[in-house]
Every structure is written in structure tokens, then in C-alpha cells.
N, C-alpha and C positions, 0 to 999 in steps of 0.2 A: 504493500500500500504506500502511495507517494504521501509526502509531508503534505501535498496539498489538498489533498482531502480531507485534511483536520479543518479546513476552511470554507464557508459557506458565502464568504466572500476575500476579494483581492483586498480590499480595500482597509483590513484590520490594520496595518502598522501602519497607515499615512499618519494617523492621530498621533505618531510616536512624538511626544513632551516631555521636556527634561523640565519639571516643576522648581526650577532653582530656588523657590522659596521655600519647600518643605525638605527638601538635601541640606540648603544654607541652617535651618532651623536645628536641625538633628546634629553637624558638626560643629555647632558653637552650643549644642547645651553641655551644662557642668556634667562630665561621665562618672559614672556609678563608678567606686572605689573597685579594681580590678579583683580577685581571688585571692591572690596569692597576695595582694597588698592588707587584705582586712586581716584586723588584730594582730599586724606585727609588734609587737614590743619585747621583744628579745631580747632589746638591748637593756632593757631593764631590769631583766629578770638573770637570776643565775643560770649558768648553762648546768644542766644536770645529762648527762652521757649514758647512754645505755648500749646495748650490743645482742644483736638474733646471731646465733646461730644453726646450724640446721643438723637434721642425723637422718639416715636413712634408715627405714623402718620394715623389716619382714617378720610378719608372725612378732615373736618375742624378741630376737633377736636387733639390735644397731650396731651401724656404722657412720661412724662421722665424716662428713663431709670431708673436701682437703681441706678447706680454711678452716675449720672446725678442729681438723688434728692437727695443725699448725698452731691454735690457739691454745690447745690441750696440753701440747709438751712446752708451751711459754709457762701454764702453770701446773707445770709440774703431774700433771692427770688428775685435776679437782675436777675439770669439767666430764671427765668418765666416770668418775667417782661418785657424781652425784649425778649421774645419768643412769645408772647399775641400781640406783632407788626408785626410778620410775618403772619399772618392767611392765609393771600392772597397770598404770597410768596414762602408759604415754601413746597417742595415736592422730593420726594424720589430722591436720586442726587445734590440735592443743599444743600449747605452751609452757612453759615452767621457767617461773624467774629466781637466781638467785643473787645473792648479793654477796659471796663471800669469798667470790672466785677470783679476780683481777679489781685492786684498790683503783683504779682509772676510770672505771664504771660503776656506775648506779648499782646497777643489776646488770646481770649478762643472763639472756634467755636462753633456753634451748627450745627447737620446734621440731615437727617431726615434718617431715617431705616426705612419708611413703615410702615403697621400693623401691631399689636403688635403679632394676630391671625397666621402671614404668617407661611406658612409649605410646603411638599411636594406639589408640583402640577405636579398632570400625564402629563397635557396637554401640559404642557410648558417642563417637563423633567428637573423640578430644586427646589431644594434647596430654596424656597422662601426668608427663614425667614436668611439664611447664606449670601446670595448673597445681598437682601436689605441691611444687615450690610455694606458688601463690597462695596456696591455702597456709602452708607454715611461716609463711614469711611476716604474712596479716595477719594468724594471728597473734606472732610474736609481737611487730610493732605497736598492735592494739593492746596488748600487756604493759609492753614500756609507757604509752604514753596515759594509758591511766596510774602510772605511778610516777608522773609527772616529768618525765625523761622530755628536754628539749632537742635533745641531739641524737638520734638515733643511727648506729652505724649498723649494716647489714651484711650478712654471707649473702654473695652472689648463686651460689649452688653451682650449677651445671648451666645456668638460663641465667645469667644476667639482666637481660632486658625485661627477662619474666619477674624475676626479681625487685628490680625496680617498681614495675608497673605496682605490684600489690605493695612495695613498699610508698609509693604517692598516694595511692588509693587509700589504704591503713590508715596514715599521718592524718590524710585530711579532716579540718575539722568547721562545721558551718554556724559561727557564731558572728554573724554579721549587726546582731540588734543587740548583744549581749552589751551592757554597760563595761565602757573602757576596762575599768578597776574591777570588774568580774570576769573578763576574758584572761583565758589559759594561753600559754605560750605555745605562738605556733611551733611544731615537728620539724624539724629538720634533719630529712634519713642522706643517709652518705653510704657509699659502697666502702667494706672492710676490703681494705687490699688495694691491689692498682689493676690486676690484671682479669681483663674484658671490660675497661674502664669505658670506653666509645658503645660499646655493645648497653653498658647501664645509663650511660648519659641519653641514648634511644628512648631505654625504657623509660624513662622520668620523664623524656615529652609525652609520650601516651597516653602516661599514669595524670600528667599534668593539665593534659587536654580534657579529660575524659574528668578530671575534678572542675576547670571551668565549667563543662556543661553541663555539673552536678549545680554546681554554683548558681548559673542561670534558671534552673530548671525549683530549684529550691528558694529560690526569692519568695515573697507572700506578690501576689498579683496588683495590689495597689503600688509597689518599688518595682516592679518588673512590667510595666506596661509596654502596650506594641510599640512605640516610639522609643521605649527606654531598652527596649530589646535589640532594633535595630540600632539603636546608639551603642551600645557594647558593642555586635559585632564590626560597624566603626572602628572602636577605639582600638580595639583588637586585633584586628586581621588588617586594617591597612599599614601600619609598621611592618607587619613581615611582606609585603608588596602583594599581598591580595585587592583587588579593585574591589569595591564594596560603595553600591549605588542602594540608599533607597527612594521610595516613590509612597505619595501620598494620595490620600481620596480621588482626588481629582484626576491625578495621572490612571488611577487604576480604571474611573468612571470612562475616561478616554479611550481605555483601550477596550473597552465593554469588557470586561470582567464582571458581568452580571451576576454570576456564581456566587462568586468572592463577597459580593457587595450584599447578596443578600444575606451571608451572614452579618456580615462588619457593621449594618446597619441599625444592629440592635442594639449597640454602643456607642456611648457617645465619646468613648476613646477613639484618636483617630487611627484609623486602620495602615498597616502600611505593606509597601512589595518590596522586598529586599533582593537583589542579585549583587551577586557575589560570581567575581573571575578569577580563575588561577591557573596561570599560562607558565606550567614548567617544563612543556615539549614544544616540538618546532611548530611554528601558526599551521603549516598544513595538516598537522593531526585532528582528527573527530574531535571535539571531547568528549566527555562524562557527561550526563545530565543530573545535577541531583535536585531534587526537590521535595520540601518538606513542610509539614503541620505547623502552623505556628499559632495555636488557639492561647495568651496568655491567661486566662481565666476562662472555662468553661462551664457555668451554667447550666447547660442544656436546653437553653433558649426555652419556650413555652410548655415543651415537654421535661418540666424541670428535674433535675436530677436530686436525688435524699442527700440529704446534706450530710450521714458520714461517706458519702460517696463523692460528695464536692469538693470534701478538704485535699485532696490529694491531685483535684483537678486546676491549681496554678500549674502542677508539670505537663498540661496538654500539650505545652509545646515542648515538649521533648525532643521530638524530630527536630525542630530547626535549632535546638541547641545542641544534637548531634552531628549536625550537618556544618555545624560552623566549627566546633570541636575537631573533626575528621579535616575541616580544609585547614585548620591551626596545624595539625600534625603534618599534612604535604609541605605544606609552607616552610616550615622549620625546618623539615627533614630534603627539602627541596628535591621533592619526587618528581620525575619526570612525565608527567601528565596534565593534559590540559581539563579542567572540570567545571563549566559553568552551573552555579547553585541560585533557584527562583524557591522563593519564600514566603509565601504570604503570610502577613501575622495581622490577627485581630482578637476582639473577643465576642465568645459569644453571649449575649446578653439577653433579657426582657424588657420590654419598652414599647410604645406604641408603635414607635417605628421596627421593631423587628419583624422576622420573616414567620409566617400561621402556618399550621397544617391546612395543605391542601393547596398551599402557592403552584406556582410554575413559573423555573425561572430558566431562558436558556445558557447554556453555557458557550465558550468564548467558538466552539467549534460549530452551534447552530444547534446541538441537538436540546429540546424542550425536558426537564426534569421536573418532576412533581414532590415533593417536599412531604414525606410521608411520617419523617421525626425530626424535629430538629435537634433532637441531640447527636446526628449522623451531620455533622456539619460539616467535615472534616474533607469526606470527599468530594466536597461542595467550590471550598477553596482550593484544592488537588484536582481539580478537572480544568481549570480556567488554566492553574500552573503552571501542567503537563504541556497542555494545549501552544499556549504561550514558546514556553522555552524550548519545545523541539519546532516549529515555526521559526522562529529565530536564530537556533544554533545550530539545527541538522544533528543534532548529538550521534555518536554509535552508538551509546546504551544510555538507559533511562536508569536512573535509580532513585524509588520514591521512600519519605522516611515517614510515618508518622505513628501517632498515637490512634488507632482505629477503632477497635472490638475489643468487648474484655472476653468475646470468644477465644482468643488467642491465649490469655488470661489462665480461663478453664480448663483448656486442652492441655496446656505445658505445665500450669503451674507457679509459672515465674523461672522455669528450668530454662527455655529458650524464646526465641522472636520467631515467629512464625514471615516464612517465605515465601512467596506467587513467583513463578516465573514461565514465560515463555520461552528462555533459551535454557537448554541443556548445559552451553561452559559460563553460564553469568551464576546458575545457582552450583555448581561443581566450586567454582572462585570462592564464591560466600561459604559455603562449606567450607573451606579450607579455611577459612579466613578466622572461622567463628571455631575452629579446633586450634587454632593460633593463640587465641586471645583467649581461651575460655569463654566467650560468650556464643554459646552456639545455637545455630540457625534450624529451624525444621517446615522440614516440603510440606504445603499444604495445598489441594487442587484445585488450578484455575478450567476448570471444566465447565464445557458448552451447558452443561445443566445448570449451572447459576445463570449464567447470561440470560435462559429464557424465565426466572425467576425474578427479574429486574426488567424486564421489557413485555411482560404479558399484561400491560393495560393498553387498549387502544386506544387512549386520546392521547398519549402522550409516549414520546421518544424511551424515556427513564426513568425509574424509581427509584427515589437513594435508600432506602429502606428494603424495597421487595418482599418479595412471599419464601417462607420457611425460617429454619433458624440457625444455619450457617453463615453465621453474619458475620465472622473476616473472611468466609470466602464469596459471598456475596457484595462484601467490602472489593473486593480485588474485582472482581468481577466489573462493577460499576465502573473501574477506573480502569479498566483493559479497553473501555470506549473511546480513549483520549489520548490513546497511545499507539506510535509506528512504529516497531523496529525491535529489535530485545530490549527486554524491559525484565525489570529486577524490584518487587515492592516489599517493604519490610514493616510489616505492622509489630511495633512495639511496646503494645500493652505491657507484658508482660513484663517486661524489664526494663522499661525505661522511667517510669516510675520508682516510687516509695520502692527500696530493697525492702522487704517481709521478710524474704528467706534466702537472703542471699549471699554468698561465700561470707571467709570470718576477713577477706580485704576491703568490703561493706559495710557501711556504717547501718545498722537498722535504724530504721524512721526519718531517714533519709533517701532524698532521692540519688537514683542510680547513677547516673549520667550513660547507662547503657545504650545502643551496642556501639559507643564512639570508635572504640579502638578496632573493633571487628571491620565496621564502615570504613576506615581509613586503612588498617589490612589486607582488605578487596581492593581500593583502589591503587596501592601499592604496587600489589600482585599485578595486577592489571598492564599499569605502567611496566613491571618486568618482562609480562610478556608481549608488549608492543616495543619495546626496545629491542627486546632479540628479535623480533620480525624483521624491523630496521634497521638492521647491523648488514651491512653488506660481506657477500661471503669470501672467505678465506681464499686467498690466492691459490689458482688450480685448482678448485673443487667446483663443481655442479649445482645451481643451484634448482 
């Protein structure tokens, strides 16, 4: 199917306006105090020093790491010594602090990483031998730093970068409203050692990114509004040389974003469209398309949601604080890939002016949608997005992020993000991506039996709602109407919200900032393998 059949007419990008009064507005407001800036006062506080190290764990039996038996004949074999008392205690996740090992530290923890054997497992779709680290490493640093350890040093294990990750994750801590004189000192983890030192400095962008869009995503909705959202990603990403434009009512009423608008219009927050470029391969490369949910407060519009179901709904815009997290981490790491990201961010609200059951409203490509709940807003702004950014950039693959169904929810658990896909090597990528990071992905079917579950009313084109109760694959389904080419959709109920049950390198009652690092993994991958496509080949061989 051509691009241009997402269009029912030529004439959609003439209206294209650059609103210089709502961009001017957004780069001269005062920006929200970064992440990593709130509650630093270390310098005030004494440094207290603590120290993870790890042991590998079969049945009964340990073995210490090498940095572990490195640090064991410094003292002398205290740290086996009182390792040989836990036999009955100790297992993958748990921690044990002591304080009498090395006068230099606080406490020095021991954690347990599992078998020393672990590796891929098909069954489970993970990274064994990365993720056991992760789990002992978190929750070693979550031991130290509730005993108030400001400096946390860490065994690298086998995985460095793994290492890291669940070491930033750990540390993190979200006390942004907390009174000066009652905030705790922020963590600061450091790798024990020197060597795989590049390999951990990786990990602690990931771990770092993936704490920004825990950050955003955990704001209360009145400090995180759509304007205050796209002002972060602003402040953010244009330093590392990301272009970052956004657009306001007017620009979006222009370009008929009809969709968009009849959510947005329930709020008398102003709504806005964020795109965001990042050009790390040559201009002739496709890019990436990503595009994501950015509801800062969700409601449920008319069809109101139970308010202990609302309090968790400031992280509806999860996706677009995943999506800007993942472009932090190319940026830094200056991957070689180009990824154009469109973002609609609004709220959905109640108000005279909001959208009824039983509207119709068309969307940016012409097809007529009928408005069957409005708490299904989601693929409402996802359809005009889609439509939009591949019109515009020809992308080779689509990747959509958002918070959709808590059917995704029920099925996994909070275990993984549920996947749609049309191509066979974009969900093969994300597989891989999401046994990398631990955050892993599961196939869920984008089959012709939902489509006609969303299109059997005759007056009108679509239902965002439709008949039956597979409502993320009915969710996919709606949005397969708006889309050319491979395409890749990640609905993340599940884990992009509030962690309930989530590794010990999560903080509970805390939002996740998942699946940042998996989303940036894929695209990585990605770039790896169009550079080797682009490598011209070796003198005398065939190509």
C-alpha cells in the first residue's frame, strides 16, 4: 500500500505553520528542575561508603565472583567466612549487609547472582545470566541505601553494563516535593574496579535514561502538564543535538488532527505535538518512526474512571516518556540511526466542551470513527500521529508506544508489554531486545478477526471501542488502519506504570519508566544491522 493512501486528500501539509508563538512560549518558560539535579545536597551531608558484592549460587553451594575473591583475600576471608552462615538464607534477590569486614565501608553487602552456568533461556525469553546480576545487584544497592550509604560502589559481575543498569535503577530515588531539610542524600553507585569501565559507563546511560522517564512519568499531573512535558523534552534532548519542535492548538487544528483534538478539547490545558529528530546515519537512510501516548492526566473523559484507578493515571503518558528516554540513550551513545518521534500530548478531561459517547470524529487519513468510550482515547491521538509522521517521513518501520489496555495488564501480569506486529524480523528485534534488558516482550495476534470487530457498524468507517473483549488486540487492530509498511506496536500497561511486582532494581509504588531500555535496544540493534548492510564488501569477494 502507497503512503498515499493514508490520504483522502493532497492538500493536508499546505496548512504546514510553524506557530513561532507557542515554540517561543515553551523555550523561554523556567524548566522543571532536571532528575538527577533534585535533592542534590551531598555536599552537605557526610559521604557514608558502602560496597555489593556478588557470589554465584547453585543449590547450596557458592562461588564468589572474581572481584568478590579479590576483595576476600584483601580481608583476609571475612567475606567467606560470613558467607558459610548464610547456606540456608541466601538466594537469588536477597542481600546480606555486614559491617565488620573492610573499616573503609559502611557495610559491605553480599548478593546472590544465581548460577554461575545461567545463559539464554528460550522458555522464559531472557537473558538469565544479565538479569540474575540485576536482581542481586538491586537488591544489594537497595540494602545500602536504606542504611543510609551515599556512595555506593558495585561488583561489575560478568555484565557490567547489566550491572550498572540495576545499579541506577536501585539508587534512584523520587523525592521531588519532599521538604529541603527532609530529603535523603542522593546515591551515588560507582563500579569496584577499573576493568569493563566503558562497558558500565553504557550501563548508567540506560539505567539513567530509563530513571528520567520514571521521573516524568511520576510527576503529580498539575507539575507535569502537556506544555510542561514538552518543555522537558526541550531542555533535554536539545543539548545532546536532538531537534525537538513543538506545536500548539492551532498548529494541530491546521493540520486537521481532528482525532487529537477531540480528545484535547476536554481540557483547558493546552494540548501540544511534539516531534522530535535524530539524525545519526547518513540523510539517505529511512528512518524509524516512533510514536507515542502522551495523555498527562487521564480521567476517562465522560466514561469516568474509579478513582483508585485514576491515581496511577498521571503515568498515561508513559509512552512519550519512553520514547524520549530511548532517543536520550541514541543521543549519548551516538547510534547510528536516523528516528523521527511525533507525540501528541494532552489531557483527557470533562467539560462541556469534551468529546460524548456516540460522536464521530474523522481522522487525519478521512476514515469516520465513532467514539464508543472515551476512556479508549488513546488510539484517538495514535491515529492522526501515525497518519501524520509516515506522510511526512516515509519511515521503514513504524514503532508505536503507548499506555492502551489493562488487557495487557491481565494477561502478563506486569511480567511483560505485550507486542502486535506485522513483520516477522521487527518482532524477532524486540524479542531480542527485551531478553537484553530484562524487560521482555510477548506476541499477541493482530488477526483479521478483530478488524471485523471494529468495522461491523454500517454508518460509520471505525469503532474505537468495538464488539468482544480483547481489547489490546482490538486496541492494535484499530491502529493497523493508519498504518503502511512494518509496523511494530507496544502496548505498555503492564509495565510502564506503578512497578506492583517488579524486580528488587524497582522501587514499588513507583513508576517504572519501562520498557525504555528495551525501546532503545531494538533501535540499536536495528542500526547494527543496517550498518552491516552498508558496509561495502571486502576486497575480492562477491557480493
Amino acid at each position: 500500500m502507497r503512503f498515499s493512501k493514508l490520504f483522502t486528500s493532497a492538500r493536508l501539509l499546505r496548512n504546514w505553520v510553524n506557530y513561532g508563538k507557542v515554540n517561543t512560549r515553551l523555550c523561554c518558560m523556567p524548566a522543571l528542575p532536571k532528575q538527577e539535579d533534585i535533592g542534590s545536597n551531598d555536599a552537605c551531608s557526610n559521604t557514608v561508603k558502602g560496597l555489593v558484592l556478588c557470589v554465584y549460587q547453585t543449590n547450596k553451594k557458592f562461588e564468589l565472583t572474581r572481584t568478590a575473591e579479590e576483595f576476600n583475600q584483601k580481608c583476609n576471608g571475612k567475606l567467606m567466612q560470613h558467607l558459610n552462615t548464610l547456606i540456608c538464607e541466601m538466594e537469588l534477590g536477597k542481600a546480606f549487609a555486614f559491617t565488620d569486614i573492610a573499616p573503609e565501608y559502611a557495610a559491605v553487602v553480599i548478593a546472590s547472582i544465581g548460577p554461575k552456568d545461567a545463559s539464554y533461556n528460550a522458555l522464559e525469553s531472557l537473558d538469565e545470566a544479565r538479569e540474575n546480576l540485576r536482581w542481586g545487584i538491586g537488591a544489594g544497592v537497595q540494602l545500602l541505601k536504606k542504611r543510609g550509604c551515599s556512595v555506593i560502589e558495585v561488583d561489575p559481575g560478568n555484565a557490567p553494563d547489566a550491572a550498572a543498569e540495576a545499579a541506577e535503577l536501585a539508587a534512584w530515588r523520587f523525592q521531588r516535593f519532599k521538604s529541603v531539610t527532609e530529603r535523603k542524600s542522593e546515591v551515588r553507585v560507582t563500579m569496584y574496579g577499573k576493568e569493563g569501565i566503558e562497558l558500565w559507563q553504557e550501563g548508567s546511560i540506560f539505567g539513567r535514561a530509563q530513571n528520567w522517564a520514571r521521573y516524568l512519568s511520576d510527576m503529580p499531573a498539575n507539575k507535569m502538564t502537556p506544555v510542561d512535558l514538552a518543555q522537558a523534552a526541550l531542555d533535554t534532548l536539545c543539548p545532546l543535538g536532538v531537534s525537538v519542535s513543538a506545536h500548539g492548538r492551532e498548529w494541530v487544528a491546521a493540520q486537521r488532527m481532528r482525532a487529537f483534538l477531540a480528545v484535547a478539547r476536554g481540557s483547558c490545558a493546552e494540548p501540544a505535538l511534539v516531534e522530535c529528530s535524530y539524525r545519526g546515519a547518513p540523510a539517505q537512510r529511512p528512518p524509524v518512526l516512533l510514536a507515542a501516548k502522551g495523555v498527562t492526566f487521564d480521567s476517562g473523559g465522560l466514561c469516568l474512571k474509579e478513582c483508585h484507578t485514576m491515581t496511577e493515571n498521571r503515568g498515561s503518558m508513559a509512552g512519550a516518556a519512553v520514547v524520549f528516554a530511548a532517543l536520550k540513550i541514541l543521543a549519548k551513545l551516538k547510534v547510528p540511526i536516523n528516528v523521527q518521534a511525533v507525540v501528541p500530548i494532552c489531557e483527557n478531561m470533562i467539560s462541556g466542551q469534551c468529546m460524548k459517547v456516540g460522536d464521530v470524529v474523522k481522522a487525519l487519513n478521512g476514515l469516520s470513527i465513532q467514539i464508543e468510550h472515551t476512556d479508549m482515547e488513546g488510539r484517538l491521538m495514535m491515529a492522526d500521529a501515525l497518519v501524520y509522521g509516515q506522510a511526512l517521513y516515509k519511515p521503514a518501520l513504524v514503532i508505536d508506544v503507548a499506555t492502551f489496555t489493562q488487557g495487557v495488564l491481565m494477561a502478563t501480569g506486569g511480567g511483560a508489554f505485550g507486542v502486535f506486529s506485522n513483520s516477522e524480523r521487527a518482532w524477532r528485534a524486540c524479542r531480542g531486545a527485551g531478553a537484553l534488558t530484562g524487560d521482555r516482550a510477548w506476541r499477541f495476534p493482530l488477526w483479521q478477526y478483530f478488524q471485523h470487530q471494529i468495522t461491523n457498524d454500517p454508518s460509520v468507517d471505525l469503532r474505537n471501542k468495538g464488539a468482544g473483549r480483547a481489547t489490546p488486540c482490538l486496541g492494535a487492530a484499530f491502529l493497523k488502519n493508519f498504518v503502511c509498511g512494518e509496523w511494530l506496536h507496544m502496548d505498555i500497561t503492564g509495565v510502564g506504570k506503578v512497578a506492583h511486582r517488579g524486580p528488587p532494581y524497582l522501587q514499588p509504588r513507583r513508576m517504572a519508566g519501562r520498557p525504555a531500555r528495551t525501546l532503545a535496544a531494538l533501535l540499536r540493534a536495528l542500526a547494527a544491522h543496517d550498518t552491516a548492510h552498508d558496509a561495502p564488501c571486502p576486497t575480492g569477494s562477491t557480493a
